[in-house]
N, C-alpha and C positions, 0 to 999 in steps of 0.2 A: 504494500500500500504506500504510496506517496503521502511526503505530507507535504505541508504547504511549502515550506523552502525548499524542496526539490521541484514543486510545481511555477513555481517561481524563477529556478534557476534553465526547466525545460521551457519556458516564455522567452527568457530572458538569450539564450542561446538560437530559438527560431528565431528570435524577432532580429537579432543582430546577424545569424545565416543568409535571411532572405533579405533584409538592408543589405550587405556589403554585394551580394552577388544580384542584387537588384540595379545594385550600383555602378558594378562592372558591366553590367549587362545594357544598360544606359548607356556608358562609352559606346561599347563595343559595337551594339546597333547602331549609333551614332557618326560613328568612323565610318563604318559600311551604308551609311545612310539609307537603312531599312525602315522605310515611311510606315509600315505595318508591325512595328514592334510590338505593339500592343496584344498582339496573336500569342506575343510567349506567357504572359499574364494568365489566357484564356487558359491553356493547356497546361500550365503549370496550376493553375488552381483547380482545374479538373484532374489534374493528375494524382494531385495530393487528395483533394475530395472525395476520391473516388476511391480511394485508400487499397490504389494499385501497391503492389510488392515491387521489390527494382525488378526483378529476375519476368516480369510482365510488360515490358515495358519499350522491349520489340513490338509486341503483339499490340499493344496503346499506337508505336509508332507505325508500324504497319494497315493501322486504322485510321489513323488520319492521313496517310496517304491513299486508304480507298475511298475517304472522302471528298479528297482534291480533286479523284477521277469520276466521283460521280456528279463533283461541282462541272466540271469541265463538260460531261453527258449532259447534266439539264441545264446548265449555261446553252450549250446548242441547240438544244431543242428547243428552247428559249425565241430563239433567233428564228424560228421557222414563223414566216410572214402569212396573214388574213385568218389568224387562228384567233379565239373569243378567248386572249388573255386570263382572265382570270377562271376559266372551265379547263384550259389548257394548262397554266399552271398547278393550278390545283391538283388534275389529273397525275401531272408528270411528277412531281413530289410524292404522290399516294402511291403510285405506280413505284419507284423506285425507291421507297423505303421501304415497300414490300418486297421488293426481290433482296435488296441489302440484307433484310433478317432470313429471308429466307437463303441468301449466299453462304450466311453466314453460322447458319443451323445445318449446312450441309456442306459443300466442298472448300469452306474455307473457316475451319470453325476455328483457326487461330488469330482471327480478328475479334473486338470487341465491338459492338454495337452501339455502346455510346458515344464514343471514340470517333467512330466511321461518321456519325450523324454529324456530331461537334465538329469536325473538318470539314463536313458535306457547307452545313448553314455557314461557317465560319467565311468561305469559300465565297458560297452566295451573299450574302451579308456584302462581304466586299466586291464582285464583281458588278454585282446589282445597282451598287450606288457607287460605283468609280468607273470613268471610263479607262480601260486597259489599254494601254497602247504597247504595250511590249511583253507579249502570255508568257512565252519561256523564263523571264527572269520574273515575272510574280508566282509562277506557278514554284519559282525556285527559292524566294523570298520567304512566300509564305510557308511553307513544307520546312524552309528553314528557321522561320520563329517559330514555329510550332515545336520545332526537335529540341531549339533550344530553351523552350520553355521545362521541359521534361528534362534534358541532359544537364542543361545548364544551370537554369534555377532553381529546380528541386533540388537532385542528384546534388550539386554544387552546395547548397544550403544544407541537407544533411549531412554532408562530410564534413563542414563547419560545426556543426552541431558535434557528430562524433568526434573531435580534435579537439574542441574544446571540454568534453567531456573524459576525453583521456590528459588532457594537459589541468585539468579542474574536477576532480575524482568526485564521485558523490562520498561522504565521510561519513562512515557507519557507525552506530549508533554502539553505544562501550555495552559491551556483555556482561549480562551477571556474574560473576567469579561464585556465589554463594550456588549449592547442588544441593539438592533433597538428597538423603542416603534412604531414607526411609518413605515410599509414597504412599502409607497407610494414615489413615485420621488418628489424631491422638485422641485416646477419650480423655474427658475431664472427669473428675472425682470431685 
């Protein structure tokens, strides 16, 4: 059981994990002037939410990359002209998150489902309301804040966590030295 100054010090260890690698991570998208940064946010808070293991975490990234391709699917269909928009969207959405789960209950059950959708809208979200003018590097952009919201920010902020919990030990609590020799009730007289 934890008590409060250990629950305290596992606050204190997240919150300064995901500041410093929040931080870096702000450069770094930065430098590389990744206009969509905000994407590693999304998948790092779903990642951790969703209280993936690391060792699942192919299978997380693997799902948002069949999200990108199913953005890429109904983004084109999208595009097919004198079609009643909102019967045709609608359709095309119902239609393919039904074969998604059904992909995914059958020849491809190493994806996750929530994963695939969150990359799917994530995708649409942004292609919907931006005009793209260059597919190949947003399709590369995004797939890469996505990876490095999981690789980077998560992954990155636990291992802060665990380093400073091996360079800052939890301190165990002092042990009785006193033993029972005898665990029978004494009677009183």
């Amino acid at each position: 059981m934890k008590t409060g100054l250990s629950l305290r010090k596992e606050a204190l260890y997240t919150a300064l994990g995901i500041g410093i690698f929040t931080f870096f991570y702000g450069l770094l998208s930065g430098l590389l002037e990744f206009w969509m940064a905000p994407v590693a946010f999304i998948t790092s808070a779903f990642y951790a939410g969703y209280g993936s293991k690391k060792n699942t975490s192919i299978n997380v990234s693997l799902s948002f990359g069949m999200g990108i391709v199913w953005g890429l699917i109904a983004y084109n269909l999208f595009q097919i002209p004198n079609m009643n928009m909102l019967l045709w969207t609608s359709s095309v959405f119902g239609i393919m998150a039904f074969i998604a789960i059904i992909l995914q209950g059958t020849i491809l059950p190493f994806t996750r489902i929530p994963a695939w959708l969150l990359g799917w809208g994530t995708f649409m979200e942004i292609s919907l309301n931006k005009a793209i003018t260059n597919w190949p590097l947003f399709i590369i952009e995004l797939a890469a804040c996505m990876l490095l919201g999981v690789y980077f920010l998560d992954f990155g902020s636990d291992w802060f966590k665990k380093l400073m919990y091996a360079w800052f030990p939890e301190k165990q609590p002092a042990s009785k030295s006193t033993s029972v020799k005898n665990n029978k009730p004494q009677r009183q007289n």
